[in-house]
TORNU-886274 format. One record per residue (C-alpha): residue in one letter; x, y, z. Coordinates in pm, whole numbers, m for minus. Layout:
! TORNU-886274
(milo 'A',(X,Y,Z))
...
//
This chain:
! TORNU-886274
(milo 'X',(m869,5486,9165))
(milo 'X',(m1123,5400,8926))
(milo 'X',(m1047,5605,8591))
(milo 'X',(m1340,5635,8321))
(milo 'X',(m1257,5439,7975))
(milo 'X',(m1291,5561,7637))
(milo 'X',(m1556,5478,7498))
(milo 'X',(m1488,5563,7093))
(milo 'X',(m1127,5523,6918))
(milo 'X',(m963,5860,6914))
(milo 'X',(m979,6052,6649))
(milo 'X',(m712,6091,6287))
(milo 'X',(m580,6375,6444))
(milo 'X',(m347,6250,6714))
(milo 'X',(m155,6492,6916))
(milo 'X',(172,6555,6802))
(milo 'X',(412,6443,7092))
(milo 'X',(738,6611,6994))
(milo 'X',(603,6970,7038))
(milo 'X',(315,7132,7272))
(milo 'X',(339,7457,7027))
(milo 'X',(177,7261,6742))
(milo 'X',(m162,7180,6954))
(milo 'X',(m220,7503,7122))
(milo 'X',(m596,7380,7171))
(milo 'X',(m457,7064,7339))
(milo 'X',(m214,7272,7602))
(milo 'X',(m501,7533,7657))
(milo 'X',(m783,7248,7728))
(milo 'X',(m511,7104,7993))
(milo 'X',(m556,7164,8318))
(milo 'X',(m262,7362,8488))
(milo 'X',(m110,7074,8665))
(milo 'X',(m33,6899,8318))
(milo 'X',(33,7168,8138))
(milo 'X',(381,7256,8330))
(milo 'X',(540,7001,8556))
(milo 'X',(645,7229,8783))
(milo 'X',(999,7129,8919))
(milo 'X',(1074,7157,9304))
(milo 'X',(1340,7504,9216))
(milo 'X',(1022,7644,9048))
(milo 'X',(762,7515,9337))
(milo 'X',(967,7698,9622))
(milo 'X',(962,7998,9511))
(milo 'X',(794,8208,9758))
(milo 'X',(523,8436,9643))
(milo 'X',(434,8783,9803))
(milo 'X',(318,8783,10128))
(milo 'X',(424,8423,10195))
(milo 'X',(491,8304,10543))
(milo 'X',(846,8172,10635))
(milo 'X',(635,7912,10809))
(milo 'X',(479,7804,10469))
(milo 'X',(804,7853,10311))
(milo 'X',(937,7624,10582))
(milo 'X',(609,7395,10557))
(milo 'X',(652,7341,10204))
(milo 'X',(1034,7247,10202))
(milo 'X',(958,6979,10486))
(milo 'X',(705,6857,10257))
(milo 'X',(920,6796,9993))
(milo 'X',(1277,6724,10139))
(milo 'X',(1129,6543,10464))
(milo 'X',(1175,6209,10313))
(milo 'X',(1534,6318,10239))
(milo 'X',(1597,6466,10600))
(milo 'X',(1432,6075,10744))
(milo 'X',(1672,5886,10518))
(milo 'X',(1993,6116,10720))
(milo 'X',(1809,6055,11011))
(milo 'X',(1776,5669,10930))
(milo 'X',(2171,5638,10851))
(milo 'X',(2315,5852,11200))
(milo 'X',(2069,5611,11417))
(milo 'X',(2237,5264,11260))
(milo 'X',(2601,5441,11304))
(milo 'X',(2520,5542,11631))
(milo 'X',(2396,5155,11695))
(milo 'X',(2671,4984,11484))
(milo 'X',(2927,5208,11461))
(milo 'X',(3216,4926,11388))
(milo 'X',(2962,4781,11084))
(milo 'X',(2721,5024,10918))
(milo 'X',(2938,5380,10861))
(milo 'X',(3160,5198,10649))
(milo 'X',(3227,5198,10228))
(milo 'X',(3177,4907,10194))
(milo 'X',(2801,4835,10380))
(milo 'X',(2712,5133,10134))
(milo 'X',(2880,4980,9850))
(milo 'X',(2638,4703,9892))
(milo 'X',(2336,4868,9966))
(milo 'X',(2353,5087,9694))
(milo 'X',(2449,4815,9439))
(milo 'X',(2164,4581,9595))
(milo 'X',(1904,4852,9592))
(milo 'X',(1946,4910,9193))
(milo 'X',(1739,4652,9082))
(milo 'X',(1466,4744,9295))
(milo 'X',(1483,5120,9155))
(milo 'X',(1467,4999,8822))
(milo 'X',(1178,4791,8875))
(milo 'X',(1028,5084,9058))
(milo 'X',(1079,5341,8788))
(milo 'X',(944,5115,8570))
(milo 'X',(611,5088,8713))
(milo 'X',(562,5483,8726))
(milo 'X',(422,5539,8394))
(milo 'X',(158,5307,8434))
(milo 'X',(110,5467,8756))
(milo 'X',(90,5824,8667))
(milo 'X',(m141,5747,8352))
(milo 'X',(m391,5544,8655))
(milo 'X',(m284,5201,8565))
(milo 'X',(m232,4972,8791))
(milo 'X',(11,4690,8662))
(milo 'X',(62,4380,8926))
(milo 'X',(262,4155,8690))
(milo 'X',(597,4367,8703))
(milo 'X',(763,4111,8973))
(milo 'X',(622,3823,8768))
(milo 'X',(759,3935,8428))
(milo 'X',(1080,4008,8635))
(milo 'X',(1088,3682,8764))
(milo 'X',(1070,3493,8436))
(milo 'X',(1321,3691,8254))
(milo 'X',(1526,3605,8477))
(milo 'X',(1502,3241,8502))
(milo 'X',(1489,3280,8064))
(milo 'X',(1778,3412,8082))
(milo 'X',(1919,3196,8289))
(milo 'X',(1782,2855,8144))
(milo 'X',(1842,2924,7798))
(milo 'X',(2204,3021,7855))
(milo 'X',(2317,2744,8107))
(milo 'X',(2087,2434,8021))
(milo 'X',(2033,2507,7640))
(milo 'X',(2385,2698,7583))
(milo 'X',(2254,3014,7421))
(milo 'X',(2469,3245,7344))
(milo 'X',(2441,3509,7647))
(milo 'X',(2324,3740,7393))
(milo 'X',(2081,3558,7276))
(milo 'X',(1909,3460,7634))
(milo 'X',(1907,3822,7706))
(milo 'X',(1676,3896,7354))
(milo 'X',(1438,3614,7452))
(milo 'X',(1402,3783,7792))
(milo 'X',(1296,4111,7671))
(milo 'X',(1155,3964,7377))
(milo 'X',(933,3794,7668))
(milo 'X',(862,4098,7857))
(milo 'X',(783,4319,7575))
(milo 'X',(487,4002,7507))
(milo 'X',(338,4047,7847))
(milo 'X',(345,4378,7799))
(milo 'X',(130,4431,7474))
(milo 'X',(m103,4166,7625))
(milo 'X',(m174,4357,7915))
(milo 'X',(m215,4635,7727))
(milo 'X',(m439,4468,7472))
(milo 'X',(m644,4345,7727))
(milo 'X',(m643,4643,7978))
(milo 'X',(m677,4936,7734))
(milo 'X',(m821,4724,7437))
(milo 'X',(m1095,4562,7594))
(milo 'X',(m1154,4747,7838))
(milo 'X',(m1101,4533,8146))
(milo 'X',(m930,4687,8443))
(milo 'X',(m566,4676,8480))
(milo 'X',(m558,4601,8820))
(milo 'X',(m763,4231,8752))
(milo 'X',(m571,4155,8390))
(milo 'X',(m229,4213,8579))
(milo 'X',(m330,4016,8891))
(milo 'X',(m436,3731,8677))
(milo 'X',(m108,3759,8424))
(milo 'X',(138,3766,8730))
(milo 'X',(5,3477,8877))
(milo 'X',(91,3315,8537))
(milo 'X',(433,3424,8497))
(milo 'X',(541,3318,8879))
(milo 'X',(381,2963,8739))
(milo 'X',(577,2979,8430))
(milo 'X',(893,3040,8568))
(milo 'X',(857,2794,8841))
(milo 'X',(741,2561,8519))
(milo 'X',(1070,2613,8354))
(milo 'X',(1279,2523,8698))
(milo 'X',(1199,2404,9004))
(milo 'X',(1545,2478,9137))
(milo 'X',(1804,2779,9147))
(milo 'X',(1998,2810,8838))
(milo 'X',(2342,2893,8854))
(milo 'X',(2655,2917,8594))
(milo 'X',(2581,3213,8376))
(milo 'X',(2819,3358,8157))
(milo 'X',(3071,3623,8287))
(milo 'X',(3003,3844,8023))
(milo 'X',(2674,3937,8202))
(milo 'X',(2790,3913,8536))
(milo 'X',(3073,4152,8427))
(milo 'X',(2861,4407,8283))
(milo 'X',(2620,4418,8611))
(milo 'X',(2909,4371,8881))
(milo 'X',(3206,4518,8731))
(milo 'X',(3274,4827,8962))
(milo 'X',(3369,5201,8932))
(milo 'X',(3474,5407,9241))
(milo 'X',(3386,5075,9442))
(milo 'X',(3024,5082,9309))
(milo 'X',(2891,4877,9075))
(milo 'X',(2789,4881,8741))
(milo 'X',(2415,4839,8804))
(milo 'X',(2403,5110,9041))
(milo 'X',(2533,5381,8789))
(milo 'X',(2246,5205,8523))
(milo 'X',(2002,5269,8822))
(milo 'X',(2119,5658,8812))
(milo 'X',(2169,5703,8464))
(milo 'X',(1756,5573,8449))
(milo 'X',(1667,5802,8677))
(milo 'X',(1805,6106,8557))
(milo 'X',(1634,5991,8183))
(milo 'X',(1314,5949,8334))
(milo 'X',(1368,6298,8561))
(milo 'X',(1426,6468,8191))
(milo 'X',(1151,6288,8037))
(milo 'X',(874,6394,8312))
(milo 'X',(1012,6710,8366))
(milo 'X',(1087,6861,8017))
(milo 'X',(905,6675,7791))
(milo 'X',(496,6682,7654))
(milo 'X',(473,6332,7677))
(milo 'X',(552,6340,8089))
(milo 'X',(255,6617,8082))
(milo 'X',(27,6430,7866))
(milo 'X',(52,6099,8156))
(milo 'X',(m20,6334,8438))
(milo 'X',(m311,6472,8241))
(milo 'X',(m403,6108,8146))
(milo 'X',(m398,5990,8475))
(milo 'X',(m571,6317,8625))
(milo 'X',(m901,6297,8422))
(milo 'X',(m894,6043,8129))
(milo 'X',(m1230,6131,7977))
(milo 'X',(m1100,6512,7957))
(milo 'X',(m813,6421,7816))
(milo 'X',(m955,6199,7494))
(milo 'X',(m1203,6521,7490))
(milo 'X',(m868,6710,7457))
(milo 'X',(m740,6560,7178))
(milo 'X',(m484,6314,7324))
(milo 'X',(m413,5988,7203))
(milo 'X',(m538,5813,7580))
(milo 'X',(m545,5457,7516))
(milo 'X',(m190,5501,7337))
(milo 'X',(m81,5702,7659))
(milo 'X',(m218,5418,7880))
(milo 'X',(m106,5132,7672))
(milo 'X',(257,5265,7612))
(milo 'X',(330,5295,7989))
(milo 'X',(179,4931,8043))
(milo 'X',(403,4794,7780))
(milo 'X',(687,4999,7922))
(milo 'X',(641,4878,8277))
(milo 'X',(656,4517,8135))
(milo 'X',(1038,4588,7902))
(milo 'X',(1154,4789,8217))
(milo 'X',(1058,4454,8466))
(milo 'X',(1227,4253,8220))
(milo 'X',(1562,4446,8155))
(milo 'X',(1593,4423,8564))
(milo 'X',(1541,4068,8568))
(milo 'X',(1832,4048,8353))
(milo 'X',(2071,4297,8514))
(milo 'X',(1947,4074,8877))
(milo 'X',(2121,3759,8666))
(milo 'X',(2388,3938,8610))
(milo 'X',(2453,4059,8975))
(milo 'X',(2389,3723,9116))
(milo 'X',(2528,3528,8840))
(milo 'X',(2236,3245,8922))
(milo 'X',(1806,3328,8905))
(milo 'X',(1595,3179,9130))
(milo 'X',(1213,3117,9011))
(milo 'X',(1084,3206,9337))
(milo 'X',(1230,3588,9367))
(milo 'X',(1019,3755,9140))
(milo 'X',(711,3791,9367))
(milo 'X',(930,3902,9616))
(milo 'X',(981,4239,9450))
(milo 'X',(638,4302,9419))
(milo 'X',(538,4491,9741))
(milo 'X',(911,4649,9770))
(milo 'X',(890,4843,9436))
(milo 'X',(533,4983,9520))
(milo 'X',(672,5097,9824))
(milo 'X',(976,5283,9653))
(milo 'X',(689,5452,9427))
(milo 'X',(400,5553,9691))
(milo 'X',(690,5640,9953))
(milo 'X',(857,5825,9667))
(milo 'X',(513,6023,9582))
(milo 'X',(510,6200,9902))
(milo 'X',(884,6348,9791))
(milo 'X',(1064,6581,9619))
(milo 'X',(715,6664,9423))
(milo 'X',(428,6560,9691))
(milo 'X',(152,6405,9563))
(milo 'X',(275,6259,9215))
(milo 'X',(460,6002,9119))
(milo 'X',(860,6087,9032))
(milo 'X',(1186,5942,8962))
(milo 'X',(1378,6153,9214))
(milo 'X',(1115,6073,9517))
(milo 'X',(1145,5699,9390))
(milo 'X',(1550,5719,9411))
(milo 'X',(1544,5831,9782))
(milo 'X',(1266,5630,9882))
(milo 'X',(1384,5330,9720))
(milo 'X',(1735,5371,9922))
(milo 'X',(1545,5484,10252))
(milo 'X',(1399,5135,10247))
(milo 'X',(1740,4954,10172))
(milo 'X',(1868,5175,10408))
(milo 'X',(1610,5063,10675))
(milo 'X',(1636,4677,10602))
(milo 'X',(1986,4674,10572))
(milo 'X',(2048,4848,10889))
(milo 'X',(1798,4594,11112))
(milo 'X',(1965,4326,10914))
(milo 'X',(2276,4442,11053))
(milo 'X',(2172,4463,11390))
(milo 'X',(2043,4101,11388))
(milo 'X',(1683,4109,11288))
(milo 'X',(1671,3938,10960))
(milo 'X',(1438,3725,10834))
(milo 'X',(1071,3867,10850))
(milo 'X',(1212,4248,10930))
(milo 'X',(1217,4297,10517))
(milo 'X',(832,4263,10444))
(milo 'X',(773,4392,10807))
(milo 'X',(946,4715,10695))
(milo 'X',(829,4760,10343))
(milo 'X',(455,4682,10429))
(milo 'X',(466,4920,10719))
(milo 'X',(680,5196,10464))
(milo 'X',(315,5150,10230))
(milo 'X',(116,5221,10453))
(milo 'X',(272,5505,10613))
(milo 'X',(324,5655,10205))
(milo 'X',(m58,5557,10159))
(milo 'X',(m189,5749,10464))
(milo 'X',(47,6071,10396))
(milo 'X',(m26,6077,10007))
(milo 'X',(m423,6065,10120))
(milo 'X',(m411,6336,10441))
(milo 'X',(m204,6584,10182))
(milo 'X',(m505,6519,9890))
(milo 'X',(m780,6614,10173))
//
């Protein structure tokens, strides 16, 4: 996973992000993969002479992940049929699952652009005991508690990008070291549970539309902005192409450490905003949950690689494979194994995303 540096500041002449047509010698220098993000409508098209088997081969690919998560939800009806087939069990596993897909979309940037960023849960975790702290045991204004939480996140991010990208150290060891820090800090600023926040925020995550709640259409309406924004946009091509061959792409013309930086940055603001909407559903924070998240959003976004488009990171494959796992946990929960079955499940989910994503590279 090792990705070369730059060695030498980019040059004046960045690459215009709003339009490819401007840098015609940037789009011709890309390799095909970045230069179109091919969507799955375009990608099934069969082309003369192809099998139905490959046709077939290639749908399973893609949709198979889709077709498990069906398969998942008829085995717990069949199992608990009085408990699990009902609105309201998928009420809550939708609304519960939202955080976890915004934490998960968060961290795909980084990953596409071959960043590895290990201080999402932490920087989650200490928004939302700021939050939290500032608003019950200082009385800030709610509005106020949410700016310092961002405000926060937005920090960590810039150092880890200042760090990472700036100096050169690798993400993976600056992140390790800076979530360890933050899960400190925020058990620093409370031992204990923190509960009492203001309505206004617990409204805004909780209040509920068609029976769902409020956090669950946020989840969606993130998804379908980051679907736009890899699909249709340069700057989704130019993080593929980043994270595909880094030294190419400074040779190219883009700005890479910008690229790399932004996503690291953006990983950190997205891991704080959820830490906030998770204060908001629970109406308390806890300075032990961040770290918790950690190995449940990587997961969502290695599971959801192997989806919709195989073998890159997306926002649709992170949507169904984030809800496939709260599917899965919810469902054993349900039929009384609780406890370790949540790690159990996610860690095996990894590994079984790991192992696919490397067979289909080979």
């Amino acid at each position: 996973m090792e990705i070369p540096r730059c060695e030498k500041p980019e040059s004046g002449r960045d690459v215009e992000m709003q339009s490819e047509e401007r840098d015609p010698q940037t789009a011709a220098a890309m390799p095909a993969e970045a230069q179109a993000v091919p969507g799955p409508e375009m990608e099934m098209r069969a082309s003369p002479g192809e099998t139905a088997g490959r046709v077939l081969t290639r749908s399973l690919e893609r949709y198979g992940l889709v077709l498990a998560w069906a398969a998942l939800i008829g085995i717990f009806s069949g199992l608990a049929p009085h408990t699990f087939p009902t609105a309201l069990n998928f009420q809550t596993m939708f609304s519960t699952g939202s955080v976890l897909l915004l934490l998960c979309l968060g961290i795909l940037p980084s990953l596409t652009a071959g960043e590895i960023d290990l201080s999402f849960a932490g920087t989650f975790g200490l928004a939302a005991v700021l939050v939290a702290y500032t608003n019950v045991n200082l009385h800030f204004p709610i509005g106020l508690s949410v700016v310092i939480a961002l405000a926060a996140g937005l920090v960590v991010g810039l150092v880890n990008a200042g760090l990472s990208i700036g100096l050169g150290i690798p993400s993976l060891i600056v992140t390790l070291g800076m979530g360890s820090l933050l899960a400190g800090i925020a058990l620093g600023v409370t031992s204990l549970p923190i509960a009492g926040v203001s309505n206004q925020i617990v409204s805004l995550a909780t209040g509920k539309l068609g029976g769902f709640e409020y956090v669950f259409f946020y989840a969606i309406l993130a998804t379908a902005t980051m679907w736009y924004a890899y699909r249709y946009t340069p700057l989704g091509r130019y993080l593929v192409f980043v994270g595909s061959g880094r030294e190419v792409a400074r040779l190219s013309g883009l700005p890479v450490r910008r690229l790399a930086g932004g996503s690291l940055v953006f990983g950190a603001f997205a891991a704080a905003l959820a830490g906030v909407l998770l204060v908001g559903t629970q109406g308390s924070a806890d300075p032990t949950a961040g770290p918790t998240y950690l190995l449940p959003a990587f997961a969502g976004a290695f599971l959801g690689s192997t989806a919709i488009t195989p073998g890159r990171f997306n926002p649709v494959g992170a949507f169904v494979a984030v809800f496939f796992l709260q599917t899965g946990t919810q469902g054993l929960e349900i039929l009384g194994l609780s406890g370790w079955v949540d790690q159990t499940f996610y860690g095996a989910s990894l590994i079984v995303a790991v192992v696919i994503a490397w067979i289909g590279r080979r």
